[in-house]
C-alpha positions as CSV (number, residue, x, y, z in Angstrom):
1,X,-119.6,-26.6,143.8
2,X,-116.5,-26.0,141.8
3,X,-114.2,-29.3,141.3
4,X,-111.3,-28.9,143.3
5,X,-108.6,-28.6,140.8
6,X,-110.6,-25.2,139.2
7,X,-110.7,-24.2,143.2
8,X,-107.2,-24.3,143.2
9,X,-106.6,-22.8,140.2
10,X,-109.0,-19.7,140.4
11,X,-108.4,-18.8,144.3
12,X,-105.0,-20.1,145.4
13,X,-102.7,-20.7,143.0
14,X,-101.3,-16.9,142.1
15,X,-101.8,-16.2,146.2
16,X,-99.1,-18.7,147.5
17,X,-96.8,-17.9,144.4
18,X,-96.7,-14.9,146.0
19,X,-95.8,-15.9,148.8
20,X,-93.4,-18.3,148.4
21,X,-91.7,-15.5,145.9
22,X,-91.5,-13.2,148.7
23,X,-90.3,-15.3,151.3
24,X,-87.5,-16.5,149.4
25,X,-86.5,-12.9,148.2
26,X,-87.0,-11.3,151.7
27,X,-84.4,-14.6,153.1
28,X,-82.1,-14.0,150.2
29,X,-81.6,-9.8,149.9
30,X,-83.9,-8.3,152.9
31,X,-83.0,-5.0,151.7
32,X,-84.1,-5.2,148.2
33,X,-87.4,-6.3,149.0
34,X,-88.4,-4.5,151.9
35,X,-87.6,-1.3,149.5
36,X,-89.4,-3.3,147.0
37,X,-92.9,-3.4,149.1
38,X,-92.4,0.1,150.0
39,X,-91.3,1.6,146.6
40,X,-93.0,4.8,146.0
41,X,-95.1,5.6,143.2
42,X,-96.3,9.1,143.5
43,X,-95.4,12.0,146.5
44,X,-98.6,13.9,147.0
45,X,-100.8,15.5,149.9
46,X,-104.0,13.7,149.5
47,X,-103.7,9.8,149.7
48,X,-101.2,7.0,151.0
49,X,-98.8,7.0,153.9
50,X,-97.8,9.3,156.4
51,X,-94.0,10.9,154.4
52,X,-92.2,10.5,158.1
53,X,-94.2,7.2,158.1
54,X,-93.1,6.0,155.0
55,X,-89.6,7.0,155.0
56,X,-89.3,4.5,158.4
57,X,-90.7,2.1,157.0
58,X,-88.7,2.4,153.5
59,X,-85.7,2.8,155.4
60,X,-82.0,4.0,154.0
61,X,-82.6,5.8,150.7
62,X,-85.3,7.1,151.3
63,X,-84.3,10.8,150.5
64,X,-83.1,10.4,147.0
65,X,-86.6,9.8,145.9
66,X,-87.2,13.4,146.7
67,X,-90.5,14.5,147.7
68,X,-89.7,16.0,151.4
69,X,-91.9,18.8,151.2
70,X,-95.0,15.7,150.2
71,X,-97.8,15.1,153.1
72,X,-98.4,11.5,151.6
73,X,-96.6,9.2,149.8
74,X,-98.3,6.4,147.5
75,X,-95.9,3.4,148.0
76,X,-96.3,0.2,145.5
77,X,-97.8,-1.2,149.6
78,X,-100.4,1.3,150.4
79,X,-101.5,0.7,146.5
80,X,-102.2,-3.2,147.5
81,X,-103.2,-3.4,150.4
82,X,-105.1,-0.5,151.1
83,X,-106.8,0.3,147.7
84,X,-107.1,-2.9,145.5
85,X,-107.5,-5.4,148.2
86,X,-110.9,-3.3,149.0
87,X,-111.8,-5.2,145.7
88,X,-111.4,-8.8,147.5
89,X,-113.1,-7.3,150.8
90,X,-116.0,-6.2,148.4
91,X,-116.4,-9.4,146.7
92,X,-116.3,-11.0,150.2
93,X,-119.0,-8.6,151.1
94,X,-120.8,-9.7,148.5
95,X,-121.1,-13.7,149.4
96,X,-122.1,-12.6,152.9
97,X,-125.0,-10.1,151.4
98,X,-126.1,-12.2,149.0
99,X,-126.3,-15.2,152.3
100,X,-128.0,-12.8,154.8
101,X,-130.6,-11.2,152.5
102,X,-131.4,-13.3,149.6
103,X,-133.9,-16.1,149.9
104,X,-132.1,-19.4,150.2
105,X,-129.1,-17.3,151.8
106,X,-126.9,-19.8,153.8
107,X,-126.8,-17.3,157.1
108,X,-130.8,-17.4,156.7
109,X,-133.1,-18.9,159.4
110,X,-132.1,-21.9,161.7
111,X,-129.9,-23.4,159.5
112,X,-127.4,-21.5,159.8
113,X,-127.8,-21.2,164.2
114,X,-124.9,-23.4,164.9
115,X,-122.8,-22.4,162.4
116,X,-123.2,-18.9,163.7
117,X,-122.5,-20.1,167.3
118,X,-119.5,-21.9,166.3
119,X,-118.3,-18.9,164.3
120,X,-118.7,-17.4,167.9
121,X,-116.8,-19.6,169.5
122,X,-114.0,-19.8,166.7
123,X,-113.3,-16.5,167.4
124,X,-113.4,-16.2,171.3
125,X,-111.5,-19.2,171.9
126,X,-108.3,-17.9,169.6
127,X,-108.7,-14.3,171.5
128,X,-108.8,-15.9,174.6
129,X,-105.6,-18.0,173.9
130,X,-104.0,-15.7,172.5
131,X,-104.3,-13.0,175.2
132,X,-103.8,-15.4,178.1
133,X,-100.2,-16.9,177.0
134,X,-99.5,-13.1,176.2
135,X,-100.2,-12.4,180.0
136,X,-98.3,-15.6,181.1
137,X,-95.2,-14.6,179.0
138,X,-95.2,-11.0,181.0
139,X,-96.2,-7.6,180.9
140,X,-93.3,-6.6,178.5
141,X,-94.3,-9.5,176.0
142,X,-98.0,-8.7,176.8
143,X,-98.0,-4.4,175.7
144,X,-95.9,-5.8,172.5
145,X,-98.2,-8.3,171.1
146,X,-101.8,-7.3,172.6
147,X,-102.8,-5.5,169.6
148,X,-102.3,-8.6,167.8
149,X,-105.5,-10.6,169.5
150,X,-107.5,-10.3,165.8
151,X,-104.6,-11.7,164.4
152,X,-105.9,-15.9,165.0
153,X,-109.5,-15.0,164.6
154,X,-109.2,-15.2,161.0
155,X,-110.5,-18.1,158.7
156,X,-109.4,-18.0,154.9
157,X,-112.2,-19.4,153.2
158,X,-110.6,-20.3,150.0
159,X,-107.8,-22.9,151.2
160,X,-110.5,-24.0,154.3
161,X,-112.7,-25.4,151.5
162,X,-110.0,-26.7,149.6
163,X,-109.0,-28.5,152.7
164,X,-112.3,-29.4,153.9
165,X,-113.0,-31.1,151.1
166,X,-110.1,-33.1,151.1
167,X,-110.7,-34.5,154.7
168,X,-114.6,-35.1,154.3
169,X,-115.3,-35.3,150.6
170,X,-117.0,-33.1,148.6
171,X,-121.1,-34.2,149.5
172,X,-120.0,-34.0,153.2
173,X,-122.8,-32.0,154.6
174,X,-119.3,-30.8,156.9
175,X,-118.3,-28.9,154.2
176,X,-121.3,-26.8,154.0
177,X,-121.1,-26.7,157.8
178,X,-116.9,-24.9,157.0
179,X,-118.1,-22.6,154.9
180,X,-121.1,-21.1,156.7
181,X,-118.5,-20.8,159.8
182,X,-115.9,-19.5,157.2
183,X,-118.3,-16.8,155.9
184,X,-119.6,-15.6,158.6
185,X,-115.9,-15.4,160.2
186,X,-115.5,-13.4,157.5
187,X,-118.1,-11.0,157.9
188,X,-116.8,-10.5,161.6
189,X,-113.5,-9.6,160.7
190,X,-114.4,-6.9,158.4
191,X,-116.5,-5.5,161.7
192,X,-113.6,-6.5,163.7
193,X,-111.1,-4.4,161.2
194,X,-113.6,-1.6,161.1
195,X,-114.4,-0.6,164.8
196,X,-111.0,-2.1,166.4
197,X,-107.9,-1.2,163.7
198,X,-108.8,2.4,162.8
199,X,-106.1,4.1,160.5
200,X,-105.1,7.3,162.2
201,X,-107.6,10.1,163.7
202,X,-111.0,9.4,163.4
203,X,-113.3,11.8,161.7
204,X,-116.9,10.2,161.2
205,X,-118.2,12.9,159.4
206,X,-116.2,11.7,156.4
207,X,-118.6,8.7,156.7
208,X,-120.9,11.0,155.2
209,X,-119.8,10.9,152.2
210,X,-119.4,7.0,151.6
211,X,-123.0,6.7,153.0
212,X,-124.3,9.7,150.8
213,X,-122.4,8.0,147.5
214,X,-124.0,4.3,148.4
215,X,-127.8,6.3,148.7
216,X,-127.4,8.2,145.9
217,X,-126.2,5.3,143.1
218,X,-128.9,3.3,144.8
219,X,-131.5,5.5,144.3
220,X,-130.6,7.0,141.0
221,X,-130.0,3.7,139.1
222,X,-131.5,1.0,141.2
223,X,-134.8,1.8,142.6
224,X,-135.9,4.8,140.1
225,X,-135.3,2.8,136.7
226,X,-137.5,-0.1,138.4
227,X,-140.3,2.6,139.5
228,X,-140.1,4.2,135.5
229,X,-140.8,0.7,134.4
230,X,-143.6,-0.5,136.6
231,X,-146.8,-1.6,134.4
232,X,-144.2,-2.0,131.1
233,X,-143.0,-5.6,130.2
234,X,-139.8,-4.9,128.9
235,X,-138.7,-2.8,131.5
236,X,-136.7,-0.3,128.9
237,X,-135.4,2.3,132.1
238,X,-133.5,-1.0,133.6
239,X,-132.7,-2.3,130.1
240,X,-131.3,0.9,129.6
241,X,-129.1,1.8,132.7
242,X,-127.9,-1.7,132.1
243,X,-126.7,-1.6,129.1
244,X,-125.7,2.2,128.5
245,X,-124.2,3.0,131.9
246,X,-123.7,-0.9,133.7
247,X,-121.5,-0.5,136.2
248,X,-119.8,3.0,136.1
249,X,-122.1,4.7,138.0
250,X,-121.3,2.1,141.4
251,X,-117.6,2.1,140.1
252,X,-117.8,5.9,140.6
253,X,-119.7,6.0,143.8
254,X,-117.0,3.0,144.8
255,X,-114.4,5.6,144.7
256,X,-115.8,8.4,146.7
257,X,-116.8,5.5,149.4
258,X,-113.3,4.5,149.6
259,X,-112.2,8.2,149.8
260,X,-114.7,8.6,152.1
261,X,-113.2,5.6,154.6
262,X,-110.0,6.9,154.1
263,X,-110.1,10.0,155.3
264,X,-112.8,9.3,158.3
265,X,-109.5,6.8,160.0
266,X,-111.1,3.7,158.9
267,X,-109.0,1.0,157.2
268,X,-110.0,2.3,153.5
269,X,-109.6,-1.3,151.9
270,X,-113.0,-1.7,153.6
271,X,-114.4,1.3,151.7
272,X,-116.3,-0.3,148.9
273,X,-118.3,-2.7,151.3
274,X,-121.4,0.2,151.7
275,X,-121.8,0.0,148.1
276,X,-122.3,-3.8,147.5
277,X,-126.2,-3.8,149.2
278,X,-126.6,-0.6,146.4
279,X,-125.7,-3.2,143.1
280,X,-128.7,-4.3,142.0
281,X,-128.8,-8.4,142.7
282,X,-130.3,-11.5,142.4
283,X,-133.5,-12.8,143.8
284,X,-132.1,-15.6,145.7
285,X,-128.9,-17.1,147.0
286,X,-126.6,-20.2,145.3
287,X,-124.7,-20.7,148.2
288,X,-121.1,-19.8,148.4
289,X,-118.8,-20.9,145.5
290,X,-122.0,-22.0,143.4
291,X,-121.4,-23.0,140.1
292,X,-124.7,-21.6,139.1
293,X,-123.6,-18.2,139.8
294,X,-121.1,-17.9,136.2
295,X,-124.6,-18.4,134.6
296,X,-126.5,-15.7,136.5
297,X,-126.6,-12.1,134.9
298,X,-127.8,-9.2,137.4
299,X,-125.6,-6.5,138.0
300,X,-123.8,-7.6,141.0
301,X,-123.2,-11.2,140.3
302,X,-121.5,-9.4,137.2
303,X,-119.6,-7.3,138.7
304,X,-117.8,-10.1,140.6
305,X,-117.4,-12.2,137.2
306,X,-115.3,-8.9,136.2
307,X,-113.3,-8.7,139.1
308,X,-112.2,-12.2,139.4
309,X,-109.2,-12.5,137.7
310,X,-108.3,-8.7,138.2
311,X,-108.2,-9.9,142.4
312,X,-106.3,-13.3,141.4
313,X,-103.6,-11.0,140.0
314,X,-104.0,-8.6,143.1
315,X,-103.8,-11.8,145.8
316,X,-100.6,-12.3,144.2
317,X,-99.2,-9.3,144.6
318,X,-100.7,-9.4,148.2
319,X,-98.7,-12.4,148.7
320,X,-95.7,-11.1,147.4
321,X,-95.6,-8.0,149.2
322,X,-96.5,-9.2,152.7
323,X,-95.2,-12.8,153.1
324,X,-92.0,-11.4,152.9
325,X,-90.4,-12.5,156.1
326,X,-87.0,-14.0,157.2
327,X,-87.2,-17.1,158.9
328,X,-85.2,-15.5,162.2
329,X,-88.2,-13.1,162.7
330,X,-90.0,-15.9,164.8
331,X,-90.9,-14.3,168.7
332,X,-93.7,-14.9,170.8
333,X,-96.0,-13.4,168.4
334,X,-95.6,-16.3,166.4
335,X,-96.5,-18.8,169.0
336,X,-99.5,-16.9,170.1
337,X,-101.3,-16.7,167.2
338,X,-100.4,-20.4,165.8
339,X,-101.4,-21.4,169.7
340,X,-104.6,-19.1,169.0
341,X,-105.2,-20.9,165.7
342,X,-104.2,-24.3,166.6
343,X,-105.6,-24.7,169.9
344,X,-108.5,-21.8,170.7
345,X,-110.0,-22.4,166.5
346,X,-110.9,-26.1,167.4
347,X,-111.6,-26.1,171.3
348,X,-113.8,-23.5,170.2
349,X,-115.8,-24.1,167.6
350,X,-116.3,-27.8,169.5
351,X,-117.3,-26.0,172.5
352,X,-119.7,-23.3,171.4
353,X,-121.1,-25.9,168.2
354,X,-122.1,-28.3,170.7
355,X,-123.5,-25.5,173.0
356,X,-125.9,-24.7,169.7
357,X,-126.3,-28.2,168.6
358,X,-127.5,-29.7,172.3
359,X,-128.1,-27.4,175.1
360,X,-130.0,-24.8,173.1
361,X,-131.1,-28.1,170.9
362,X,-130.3,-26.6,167.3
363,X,-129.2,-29.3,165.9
364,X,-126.7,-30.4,163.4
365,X,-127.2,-31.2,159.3
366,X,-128.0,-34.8,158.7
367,X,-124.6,-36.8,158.4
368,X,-122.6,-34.9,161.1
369,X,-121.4,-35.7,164.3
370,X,-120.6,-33.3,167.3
371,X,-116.6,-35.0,166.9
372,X,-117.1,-33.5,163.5
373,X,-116.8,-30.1,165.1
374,X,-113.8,-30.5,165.7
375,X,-112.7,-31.1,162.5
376,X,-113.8,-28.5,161.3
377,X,-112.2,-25.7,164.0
378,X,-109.0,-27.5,162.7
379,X,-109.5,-26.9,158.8
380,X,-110.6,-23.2,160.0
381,X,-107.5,-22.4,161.7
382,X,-105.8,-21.8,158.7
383,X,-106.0,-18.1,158.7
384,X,-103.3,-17.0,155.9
385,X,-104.5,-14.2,154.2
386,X,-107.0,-12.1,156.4
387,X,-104.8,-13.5,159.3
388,X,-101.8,-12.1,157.3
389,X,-103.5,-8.9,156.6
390,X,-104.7,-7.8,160.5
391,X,-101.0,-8.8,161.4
392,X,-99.6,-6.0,158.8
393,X,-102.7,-3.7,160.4
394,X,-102.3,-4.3,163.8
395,X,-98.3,-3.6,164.4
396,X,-96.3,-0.9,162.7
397,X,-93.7,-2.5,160.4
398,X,-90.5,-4.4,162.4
399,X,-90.0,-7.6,164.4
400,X,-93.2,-7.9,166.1
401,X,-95.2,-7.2,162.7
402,X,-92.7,-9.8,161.2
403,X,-93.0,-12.7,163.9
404,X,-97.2,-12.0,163.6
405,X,-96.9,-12.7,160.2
406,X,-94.5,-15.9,160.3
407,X,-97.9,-17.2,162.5
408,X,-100.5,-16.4,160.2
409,X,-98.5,-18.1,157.4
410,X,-97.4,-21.2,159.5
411,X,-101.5,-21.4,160.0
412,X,-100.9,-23.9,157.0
413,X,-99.8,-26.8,159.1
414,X,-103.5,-26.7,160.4
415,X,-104.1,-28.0,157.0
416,X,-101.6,-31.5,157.6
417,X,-103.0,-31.1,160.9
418,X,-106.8,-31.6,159.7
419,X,-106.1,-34.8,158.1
420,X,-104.6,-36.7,161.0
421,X,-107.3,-35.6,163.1
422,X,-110.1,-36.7,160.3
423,X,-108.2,-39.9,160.5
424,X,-108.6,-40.3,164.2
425,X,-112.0,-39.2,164.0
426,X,-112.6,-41.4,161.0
427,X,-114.0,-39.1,159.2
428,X,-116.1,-40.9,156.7
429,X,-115.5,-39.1,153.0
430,X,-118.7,-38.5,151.0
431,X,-117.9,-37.8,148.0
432,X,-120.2,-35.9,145.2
């Protein structure tokens, strides 16, 4: 495992600059930086937002860019969050491959049986919280904020760990326990954003063509080089498509899968995930966040060294260009999903973990307790940034969007939150 100070460093630090940046400018000069986020970059008839879409959301001004008579408009927004966060989804996609199918995988087998059910539960007991204070607060409040049930479901992995190693130590075999959960949270929100947030009409014969690109570049330069070099030791067809073409040919394929999301109405950020199983990959799993994994050199593992830094630079800009929210945008979307987080993440991951554990007699890793449970749904309800991003998804831009975001980014008091409870647990640290 990384030491916490490089975990910091590599997967948080740029992410809450951004935020912080944005919710000081959006407090300060509202106007500025919503025209900031929404800043067009190119008018055109193929690719971004809506133009009547756009010019709500951009608000006065929008005319003097020009570019009426556009279809689309590519704002510095759509750019971040709907085209180079596909990058972060993709390397998230990759973890959860590389832990369902590779030997050793983490979400392989029994070991991973009650993580998995209290994944479960850490997702029905938010939705359920969510949507039952929505009913209690009326059918007004209800139709506003329903769309929003997603919203508290989310787990960011990143500070989680960082967290979860604070409260149980870095050897905890708790920690372990967090991050299966995490991951395979993970793995149902991309499902979750994919069949339940479509972007527009639907049209799955566009699917075609994301499925036909991830065939094609497996095929062509995964499984044919290693059939051309069957019987010869030094495999010169993969030597060769390695080093002369590397990663181009899945970049390529990469682009007409996201084009491919885009226009069938799903949420395109989530366009590159058919391509991942086409990389060619390791033969088995390090486990999430292994150090071991900067020394491996197939294709895929690569491909993630590559984009590392590229997607710290682009979680920054994702912080900084939706965390902007001013402090008076707090409603009853902001209750439910911290009351989601706060209360339906730890009631249920405890219920459905011990459900696992006893009744269906599954067990728990040596060292851990059922209270431990517990624990852990409070480290996982800090949702910030996939919580952040289903908010901007599920509500069109204005004060219910705002107050859904002011939730997912108070989610971080789960973190103060986690420690007092690992006190009154007492937790007992194990440390590496």
């Amino acid at each position: 495992m990384y030491r916490v100070w490089n975990f910091i460093a590599n997967y948080s630090i740029l992410l809450i600059s951004g935020a912080l940046i944005a919710l000081i400018w959006a407090n300060i000069n509202p106007s500025s930086y919503h025209h900031f986020v929404e800043f067009p970059l190119w008018f055109n008839d193929h690719v971004g937002l809506d133009y009547s879409y756009w010019a709500k959301s951009f608000g006065t001004g929008y005319a003097e860019f020009g570019g009426a008579g556009s279809l689309k408009v590519l704002s510095l927004h759509y750019l971040v969050n709907d085209m180079l966060m596909a990058f972060f989804f993709a390397i998230a996609a990759k973890e959860v491959w590389e832990a369902v199918i590779l030997k050793n995988g983490s979400l392989r087998g029994k070991k991973a049986a009650t993580p998995l059910f209290a994944t479960l539960g850490g997702m029905l007991g938010p939705v359920s919280v969510y949507l039952v204070l929505a009913a209690f607060m009326g059918s007004d409040t209800y139709d506003a904020v329903a769309n929003g049930w997603a919203i508290p479901t989310a787990t960011d992995i990143a500070f989680s760990y960082l967290v979860g190693r604070l409260v149980f130590g870095a050897g905890h075999p708790a920690v372990r326990f967090l991050l299966l959960l995490a991951i395979a949270d993970d793995a149902a929100g991309l499902i979750i954003l994919a069949v339940f947030y479509p972007q527009g009409d639907l049209a799955p014969i566009w699917l075609m063509l994301s499925v036909g690109a991830a065939v094609a570049v497996y095929l062509l330069f995964n499984v044919l080089p290693r059939r051309l070099d069957i019987g010869k030791q030094l495999r010169p067809a993969s030597t060769w498509v390695r080093n002369t073409l590397s990663f181009w040919p899945y970049l390529l394929a990469a682009g007409l899968s996201w084009y491919g999301f885009m226009r069938a109405g799903l949420h395109p950020s989530l366009g590159l995930l058919p391509i991942v199983p086409a990389i060619p990959h390791a033969d088995r799993a390090f486990g999430i966040f292994s150090e071991a994994e900067q020394y491996l050199t197939d294709l895929l593992n690569h491909c993630e060294h590559l984009l590392k830094h590229p997607v710290e630079v682009v979680l920054f800009f994702f912080g900084l260009l939706n965390a902007g929210v001013e402090f008076g945008a707090m409603g009853a979307a902001t209750w439910l999903v911290l009351a989601g987080l706060l209360i339906g993440k730890p009631f249920g991951v405890l219920l459905f973990g011990w459900l696992g554990a006893r009744v269906f007699r599954l067990g728990l890793p040596d060292g851990m307790r059922i209270i431990d449970l517990f624990v852990i749904g409070c480290i996982a309800a800090i949702g910030f940034t996939v919580a952040l991003f289903i908010a901007v998804v599920a509500f069109e831009p204005g004060p219910v969007q705002d107050a859904a975001k002011m939730g997912a980014l108070f989610s971080f008091a789960a973190a103060g939150i986690s420690l007092v409870v690992g006190k009154l647990t007492k937790v007992e640290r194990k440390d590496l």
